[in-house]
C-alpha positions as CSV (number, residue, x, y, z in Angstrom):
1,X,207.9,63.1,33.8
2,X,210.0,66.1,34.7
3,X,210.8,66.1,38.4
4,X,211.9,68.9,40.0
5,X,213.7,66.9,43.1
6,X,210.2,65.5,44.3
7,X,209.6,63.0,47.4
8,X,208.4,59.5,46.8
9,X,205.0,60.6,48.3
10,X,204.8,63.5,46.6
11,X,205.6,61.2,43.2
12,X,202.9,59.3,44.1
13,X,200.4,62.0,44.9
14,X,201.0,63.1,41.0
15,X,200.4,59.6,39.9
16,X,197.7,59.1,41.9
17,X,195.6,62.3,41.2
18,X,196.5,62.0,37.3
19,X,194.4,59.0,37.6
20,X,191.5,59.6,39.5
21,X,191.4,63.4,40.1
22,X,190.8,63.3,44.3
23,X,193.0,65.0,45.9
24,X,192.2,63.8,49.1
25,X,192.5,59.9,48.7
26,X,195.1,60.8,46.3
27,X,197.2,62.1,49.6
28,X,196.4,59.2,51.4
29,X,197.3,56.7,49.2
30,X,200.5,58.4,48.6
31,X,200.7,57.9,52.2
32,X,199.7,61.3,53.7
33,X,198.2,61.2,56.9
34,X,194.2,60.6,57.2
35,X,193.7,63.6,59.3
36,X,195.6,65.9,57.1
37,X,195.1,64.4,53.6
38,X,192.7,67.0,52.4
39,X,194.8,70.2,53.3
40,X,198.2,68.0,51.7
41,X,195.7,67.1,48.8
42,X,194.8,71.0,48.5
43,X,198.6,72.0,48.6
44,X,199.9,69.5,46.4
45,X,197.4,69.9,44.0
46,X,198.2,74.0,43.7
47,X,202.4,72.8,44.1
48,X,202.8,70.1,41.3
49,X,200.1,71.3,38.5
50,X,202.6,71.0,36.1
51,X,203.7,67.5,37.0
52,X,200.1,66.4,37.5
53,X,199.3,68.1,33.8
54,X,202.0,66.4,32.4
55,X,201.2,63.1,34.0
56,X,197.9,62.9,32.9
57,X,198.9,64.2,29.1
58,X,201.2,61.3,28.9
59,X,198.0,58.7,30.5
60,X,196.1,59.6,27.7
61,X,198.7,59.4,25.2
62,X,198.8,55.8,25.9
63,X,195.5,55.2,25.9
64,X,194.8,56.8,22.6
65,X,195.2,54.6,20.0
66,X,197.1,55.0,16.8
């Protein structure tokens, strides 16, 4: 995955949301805040598109099999 000097949560957020596609618990399990998880969720969805495109391209590259 390229990372262009991302946090831990905001790592995790990517993974996350490449694998279920909620935004929201995506935040929290990344460890966002409960009150503010769906306005982080929002903004890191619009902020890492590319990571989160990339992310999922390479989940279903693995699962595709050969």
């Amino acid at each position: 995955m390229t990372t262009k000097s991302l946090t831990n949560k905001q790592l995790a957020f990517v993974q996350h949301f490449s694998q279920t596609g909620n935004a929201t618990r995506s935040a929290i399990a990344a460890g966002y805040s409960k009150a503010t998880a769906e306005q982080q969720g929002y903004e890191l969805k619009r902020k890492l598109v590319n990571e989160i495109d990339e992310a999922t391209r390479s989940l279903l590259g693995a699962s595709v099999p050969m």
